[in-house]
C-alpha positions in Angstrom: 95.4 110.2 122.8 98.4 108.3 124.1 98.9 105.3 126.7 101.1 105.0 129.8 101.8 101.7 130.3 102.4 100.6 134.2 102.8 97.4 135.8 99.1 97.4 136.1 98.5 97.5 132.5 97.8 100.3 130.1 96.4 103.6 130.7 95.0 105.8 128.2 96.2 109.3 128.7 94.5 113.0 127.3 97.5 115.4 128.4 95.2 118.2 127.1 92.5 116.7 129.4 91.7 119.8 131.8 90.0 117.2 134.3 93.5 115.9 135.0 95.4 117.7 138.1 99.3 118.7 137.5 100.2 115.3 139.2 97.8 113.3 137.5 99.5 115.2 134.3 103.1 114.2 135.4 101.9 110.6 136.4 100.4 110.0 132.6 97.0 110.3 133.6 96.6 108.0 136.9 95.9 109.0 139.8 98.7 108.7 142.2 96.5 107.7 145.4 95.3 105.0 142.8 99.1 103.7 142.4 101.4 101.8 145.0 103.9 103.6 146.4 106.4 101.6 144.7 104.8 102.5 141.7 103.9 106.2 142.4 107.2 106.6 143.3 109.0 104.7 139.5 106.2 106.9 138.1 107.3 110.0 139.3 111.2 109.1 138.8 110.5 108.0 135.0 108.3 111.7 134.6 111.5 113.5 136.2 113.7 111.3 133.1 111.3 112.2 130.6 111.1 115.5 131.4 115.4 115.8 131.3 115.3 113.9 128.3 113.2 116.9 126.7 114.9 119.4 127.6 118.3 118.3 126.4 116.6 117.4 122.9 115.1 121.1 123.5 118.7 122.5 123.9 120.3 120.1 120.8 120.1 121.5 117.6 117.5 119.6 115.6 119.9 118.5 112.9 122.3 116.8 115.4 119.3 114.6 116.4 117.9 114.1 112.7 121.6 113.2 112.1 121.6 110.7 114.8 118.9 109.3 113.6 119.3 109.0 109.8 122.2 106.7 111.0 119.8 104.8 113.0 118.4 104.2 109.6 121.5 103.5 108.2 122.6 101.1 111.3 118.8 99.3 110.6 119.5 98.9 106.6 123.3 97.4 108.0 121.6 94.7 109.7 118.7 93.5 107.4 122.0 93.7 104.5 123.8 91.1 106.7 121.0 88.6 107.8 121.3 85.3 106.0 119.5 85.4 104.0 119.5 88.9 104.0 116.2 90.7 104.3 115.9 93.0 101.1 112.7 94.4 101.6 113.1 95.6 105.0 116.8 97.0 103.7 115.0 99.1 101.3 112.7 100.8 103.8 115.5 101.8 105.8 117.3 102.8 103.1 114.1 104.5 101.4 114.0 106.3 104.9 117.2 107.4 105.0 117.2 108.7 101.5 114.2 110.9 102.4 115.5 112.7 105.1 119.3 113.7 103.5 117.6 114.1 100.1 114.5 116.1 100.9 117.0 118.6 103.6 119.9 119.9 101.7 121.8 122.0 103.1 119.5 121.8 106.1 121.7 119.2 108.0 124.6 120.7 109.4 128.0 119.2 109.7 127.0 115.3 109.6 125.5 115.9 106.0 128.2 114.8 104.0 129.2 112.0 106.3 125.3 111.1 105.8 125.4 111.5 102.3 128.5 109.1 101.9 126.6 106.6 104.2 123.9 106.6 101.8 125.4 106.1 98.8 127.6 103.3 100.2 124.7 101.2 101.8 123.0 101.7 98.7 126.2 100.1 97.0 126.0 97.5 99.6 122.6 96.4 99.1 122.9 96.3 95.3 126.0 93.8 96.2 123.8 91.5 98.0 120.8 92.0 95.8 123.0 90.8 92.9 124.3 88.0 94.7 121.1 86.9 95.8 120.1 86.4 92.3 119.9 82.6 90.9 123.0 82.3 89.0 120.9 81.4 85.4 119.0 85.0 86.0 120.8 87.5 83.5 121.8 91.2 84.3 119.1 92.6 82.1 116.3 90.3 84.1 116.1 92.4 86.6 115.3 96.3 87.3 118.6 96.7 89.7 121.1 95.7 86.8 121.6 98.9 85.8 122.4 99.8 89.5 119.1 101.1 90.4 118.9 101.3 94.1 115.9 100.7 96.1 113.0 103.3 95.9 110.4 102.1 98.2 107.9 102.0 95.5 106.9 98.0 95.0 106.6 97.0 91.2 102.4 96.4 90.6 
């Protein structure tokens, strides 16, 4: 079960609900004598969005949007990188992300997967950069797991 949020609040929302009448469907589960007009009517505009939105991610082929969005990753990892200080952690879970998607579909992503395979390995250069340099300067090389340029897994040391 999902939510439509309105400027009345939230709304839960059953789309399998059989109850619900195709308008109440299109409307995310209100009733539109139940809206204002104002708000039956931004209701209405933002189902007719929705609705185009689908269909052109219906038409794309699906490794043009996983492509898109492995950058989004990418773009995420990018900005945690270049905080001060930077924020490792959340780098790595982007990254982490990223790494599942181009290394678990190879082959799988169409043209953008060597441009996304580049991106990886470079942001994984980047963040064992600033990992390094985030070190205290007494802390030696062999300290630390990442000195041997291991780049970040995801899985938290216990």
């Amino acid at each position: 079960m999902s939510s439509l949020w309105t400027p009345g609040g939230e709304h839960p929302v059953d789309p399998d609900d059989p109850t619900l009448t195709t308008s109440e469907k299109e409307l995310g589960g209100m009733a539109p004598e139940d809206m204002s007009p104002e708000d039956r009517q931004r209701a209405e505009e933002l189902a007719k969005e929705m609705a185009a939105v689908q269909e052109q991610l219906a038409a794309a082929p699906a490794a043009i949007v996983v492509a898109n969005h492995v950058m989004g990753f990418y773009e995420l990892a990018a900005i945690h990188l270049s905080q001060e200080p930077s924020n490792l952690a959340e780098a790595a879970v982007a990254i982490d992300a990223m790494a599942g998607v181009v290394e678990k579909l190879p082959g799988r992503l169409g043209e953008a997967e060597a441009t996304l395979k580049d991106a990886l390995h470079q942001i994984r250069m980047v963040y064992v950069k600033v990992e390094q340099a985030a070190r205290p300067s007494d802390a030696t090389d062999t300290d630390h797991p990442d000195a041997a340029g291991e780049e970040p897994t995801g899985e938290e040391d216990g």
